[in-house]
C-alpha positions in Angstrom: 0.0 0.0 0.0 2.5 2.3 0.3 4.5 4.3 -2.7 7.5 5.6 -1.3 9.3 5.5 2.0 10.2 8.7 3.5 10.3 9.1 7.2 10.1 12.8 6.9 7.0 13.0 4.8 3.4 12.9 5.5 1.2 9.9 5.8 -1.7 10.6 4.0 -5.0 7.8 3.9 -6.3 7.6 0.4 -10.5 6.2 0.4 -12.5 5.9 -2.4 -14.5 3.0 -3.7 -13.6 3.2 -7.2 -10.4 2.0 -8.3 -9.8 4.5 -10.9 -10.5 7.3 -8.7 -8.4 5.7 -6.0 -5.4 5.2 -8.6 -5.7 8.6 -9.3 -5.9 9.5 -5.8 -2.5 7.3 -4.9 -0.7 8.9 -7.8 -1.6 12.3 -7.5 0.0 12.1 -3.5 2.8 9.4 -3.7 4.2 11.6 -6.3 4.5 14.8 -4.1 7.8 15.0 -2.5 5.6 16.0 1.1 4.3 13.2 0.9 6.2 9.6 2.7 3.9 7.1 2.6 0.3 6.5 1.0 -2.3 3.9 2.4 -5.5 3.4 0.7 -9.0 1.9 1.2 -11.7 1.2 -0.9 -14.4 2.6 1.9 -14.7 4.1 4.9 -15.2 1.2 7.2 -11.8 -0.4 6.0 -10.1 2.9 6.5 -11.4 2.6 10.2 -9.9 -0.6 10.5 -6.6 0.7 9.2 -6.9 3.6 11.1 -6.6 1.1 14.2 -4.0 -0.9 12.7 -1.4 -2.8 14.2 1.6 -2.0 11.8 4.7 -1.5 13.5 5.7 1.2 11.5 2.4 3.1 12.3 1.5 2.3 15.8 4.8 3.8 17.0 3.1 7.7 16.0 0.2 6.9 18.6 3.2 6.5 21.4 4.3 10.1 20.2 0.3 11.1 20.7 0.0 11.5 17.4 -2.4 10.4 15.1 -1.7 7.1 12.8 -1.7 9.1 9.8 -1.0 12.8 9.1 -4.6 13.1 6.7 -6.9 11.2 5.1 -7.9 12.1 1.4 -11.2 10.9 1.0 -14.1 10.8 -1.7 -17.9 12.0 -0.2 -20.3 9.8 -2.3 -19.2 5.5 -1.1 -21.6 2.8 -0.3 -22.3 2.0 3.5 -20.1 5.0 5.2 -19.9 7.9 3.4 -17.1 10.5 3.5 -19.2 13.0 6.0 -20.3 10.0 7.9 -16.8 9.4 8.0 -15.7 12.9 8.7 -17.8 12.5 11.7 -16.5 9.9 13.2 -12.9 10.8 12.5 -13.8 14.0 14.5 -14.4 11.8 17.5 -10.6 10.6 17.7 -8.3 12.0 20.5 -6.1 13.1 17.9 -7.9 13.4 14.6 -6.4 13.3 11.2 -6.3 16.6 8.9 -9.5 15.8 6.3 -9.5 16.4 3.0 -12.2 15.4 0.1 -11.5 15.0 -3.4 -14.9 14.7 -4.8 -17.3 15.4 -8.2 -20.1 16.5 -5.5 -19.8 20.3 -5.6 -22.8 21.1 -3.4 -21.1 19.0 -0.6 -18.8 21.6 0.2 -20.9 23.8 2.8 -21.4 20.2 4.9 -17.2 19.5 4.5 -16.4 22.2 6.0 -19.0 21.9 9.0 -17.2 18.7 9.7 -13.9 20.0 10.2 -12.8 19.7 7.0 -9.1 21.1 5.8 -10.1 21.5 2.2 -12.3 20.3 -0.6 -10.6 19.4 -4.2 -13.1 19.0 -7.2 -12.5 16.2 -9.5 -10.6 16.0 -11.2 -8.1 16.8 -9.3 -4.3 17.8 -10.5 -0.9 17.9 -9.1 -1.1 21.7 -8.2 -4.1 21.7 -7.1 -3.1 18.7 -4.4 0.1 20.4 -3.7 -2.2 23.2 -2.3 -4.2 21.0 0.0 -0.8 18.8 1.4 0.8 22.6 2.3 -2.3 23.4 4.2 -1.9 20.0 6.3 1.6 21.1 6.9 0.9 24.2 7.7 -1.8 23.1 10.1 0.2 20.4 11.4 3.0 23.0 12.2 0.5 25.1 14.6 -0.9 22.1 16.1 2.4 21.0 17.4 3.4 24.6 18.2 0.1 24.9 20.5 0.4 21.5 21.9 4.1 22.0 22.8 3.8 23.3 26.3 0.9 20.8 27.4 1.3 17.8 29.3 -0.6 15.0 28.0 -3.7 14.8 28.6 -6.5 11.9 29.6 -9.5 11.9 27.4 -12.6 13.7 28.5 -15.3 12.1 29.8 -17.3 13.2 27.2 -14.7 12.1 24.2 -16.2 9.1 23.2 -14.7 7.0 20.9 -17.1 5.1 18.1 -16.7 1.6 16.7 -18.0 0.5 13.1 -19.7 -2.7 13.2 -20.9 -4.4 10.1 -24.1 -5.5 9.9 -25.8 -7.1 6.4 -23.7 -4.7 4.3 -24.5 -1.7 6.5 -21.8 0.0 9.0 -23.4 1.2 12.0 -21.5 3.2 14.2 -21.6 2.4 18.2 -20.6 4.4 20.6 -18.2 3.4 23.4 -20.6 4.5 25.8 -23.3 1.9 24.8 -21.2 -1.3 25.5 -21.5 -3.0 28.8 -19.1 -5.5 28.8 -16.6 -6.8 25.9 -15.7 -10.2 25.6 -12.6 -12.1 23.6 -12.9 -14.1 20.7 -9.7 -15.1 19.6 -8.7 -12.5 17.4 -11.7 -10.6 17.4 -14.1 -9.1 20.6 -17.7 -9.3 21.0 -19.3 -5.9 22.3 -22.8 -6.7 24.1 -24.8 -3.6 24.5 -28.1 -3.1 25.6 -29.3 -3.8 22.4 -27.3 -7.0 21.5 -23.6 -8.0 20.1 -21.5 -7.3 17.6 -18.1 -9.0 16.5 -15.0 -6.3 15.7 -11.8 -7.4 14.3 -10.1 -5.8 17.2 -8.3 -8.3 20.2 -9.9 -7.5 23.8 -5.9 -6.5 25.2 -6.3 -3.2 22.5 -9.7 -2.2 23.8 -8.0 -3.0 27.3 -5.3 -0.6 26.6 -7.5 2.0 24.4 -10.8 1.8 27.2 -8.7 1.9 30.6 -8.8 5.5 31.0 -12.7 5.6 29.9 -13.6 3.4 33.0 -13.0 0.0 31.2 -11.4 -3.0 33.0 -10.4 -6.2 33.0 -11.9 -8.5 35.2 -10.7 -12.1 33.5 -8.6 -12.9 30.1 -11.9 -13.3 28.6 -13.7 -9.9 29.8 -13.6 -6.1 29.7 -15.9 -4.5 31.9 -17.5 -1.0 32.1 -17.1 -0.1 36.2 -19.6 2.4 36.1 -22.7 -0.4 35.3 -20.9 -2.6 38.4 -23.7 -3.2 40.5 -22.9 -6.2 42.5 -19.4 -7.9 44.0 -20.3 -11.5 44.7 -18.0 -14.0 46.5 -19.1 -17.5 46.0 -16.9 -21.0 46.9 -15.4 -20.5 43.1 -14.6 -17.1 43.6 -15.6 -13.5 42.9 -17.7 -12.3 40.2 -19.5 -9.2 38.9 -22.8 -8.1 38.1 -23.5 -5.4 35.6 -26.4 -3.1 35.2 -27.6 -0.7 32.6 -29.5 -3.3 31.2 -30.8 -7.0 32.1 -28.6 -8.2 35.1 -25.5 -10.0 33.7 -23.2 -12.0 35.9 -19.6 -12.3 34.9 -16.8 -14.2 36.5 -13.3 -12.4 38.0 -10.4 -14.3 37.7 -7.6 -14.3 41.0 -5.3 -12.2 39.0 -7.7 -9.6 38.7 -9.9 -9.3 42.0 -6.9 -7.2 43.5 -7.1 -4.3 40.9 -11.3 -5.0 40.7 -11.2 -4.1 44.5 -9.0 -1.0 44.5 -11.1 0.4 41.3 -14.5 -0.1 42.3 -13.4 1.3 46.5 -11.8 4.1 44.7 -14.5 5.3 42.0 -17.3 6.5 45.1 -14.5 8.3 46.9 -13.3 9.9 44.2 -17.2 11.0 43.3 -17.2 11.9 47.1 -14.8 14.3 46.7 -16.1 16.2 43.7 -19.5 16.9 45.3 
């Protein structure tokens, strides 16, 4: 997927759902000298899942708290996710990628802009005319670091919550952290149970671990992640402890030895912690 290696360039996303487009789309930015590295996708739910990929040359820019790629060059009009749908969940990430849509839809551009787009490039689109749009990401990238210099780092808000793409009979439905009660491993893959049922993701439960802990997420055994804040019960029975979950129809899950000590400490320290913001 990628064009060029160039450790000082941008890594831009490429998405659209027509190979010739797409082509275009690849060309048009591996040829750029800003640019280091082009990935592409053929819609928006697989850019999602590359988003949250597991490359080792990628994941090494979230431990720099940065996003996995520098922009993401994408085409409005795509079957199952559109590019403002898109947009809108990319807009959700701690630290988002610069958004750009190269597109034949000209009355889309009022909407890509509401969305936090960078720029909107009419098809079809030439060298120059990218060149323009790759500055502005540099540009903007410049004064993002410049402002976020000083900072510490910073936990998410309790309001930042992140959204998952499940695919259901060729539709991508987009659930939000907040909905899932508990998570639960499936070799590879997790199963998120909300109120409203499950849904298999292609990501392994010790990601969601790592990605959830500081949204109130736990684990409780090697098979499940727990929200703390639907805890309702502790039980200790002759095979050991185990948890009941609300927000929903009463489910009982089992806590293995390993993690009863932290299970403890977290759900003692959440009410005092509470206590002491009133």
């Amino acid at each position: 997927m990628s064009t060029r290696e160039n450790s000082a360039g941008l890594v831009v996303l490429a998405v659209d759902d027509e190979r010739a487009g797409l082509d275009e789309m690849k060309f048009l930015l591996g040829s750029n000298p800003r640019v280091g590295r082009v990935l592409t996708a053929f819609d928006a739910a697989e850019a999602l899942r590359l988003l949250r990929s597991d490359d080792p040359e990628l994941i090494g820019r979230r431990d720099d708290d940065e996003s996995i790629v520098d922009a993401v060059f994408a085409d409005v009009s795509m079957p199952g996710l559109s590019g403002m749908e898109l947009a809108r969940v990319l807009t959700a990430f701690r630290n988002p990628p610069a958004l750009v849509f190269i597109t034949g839809h000209e009355e889309n551009a009022l909407e890509a802009f509401e969305v936090g787009a960078l720029d909107y490039i009419m098809k079809p689109a030439n060298a120059d005319r990218v060149d323009r749009a790759l500055r502005g990401i540099e540009k903007n990238k410049q004064q993002s670091g410049q402002s976020s210099a000083p900072k510490p780092l910073e936990t998410p808000a309790a309001d930042d919550d992140e959204v998952i793409p499940v695919e259901l009979a060729g539709t991508t439905r987009m659930i939000p952290r907040k909905e899932v009660r508990w998570v639960e491993a499936q070799g590879d893959y997790a199963r998120l149970h909300t109120t409203e049922g499950s849904h298999l993701v292609r990501i392994p439960l010790a990601q969601l671990e790592e990605r959830w802990g500081e949204a109130g997420f736990l684990r409780i055994h090697r098979s499940f992640l727990v929200s703390l804040t639907l805890v309702t019960e502790l039980r200790m029975s002759s095979s050991g402890y185990s948890v009941v979950l609300g927000g929903g129809p009463a489910k009982e899950l089992p806590v293995s030895r390993r993690h009863t000590r932290e299970l403890k400490d977290r759900l003692v320290k959440a009410p005092r912690d509470n206590w002491g913001q009133q």
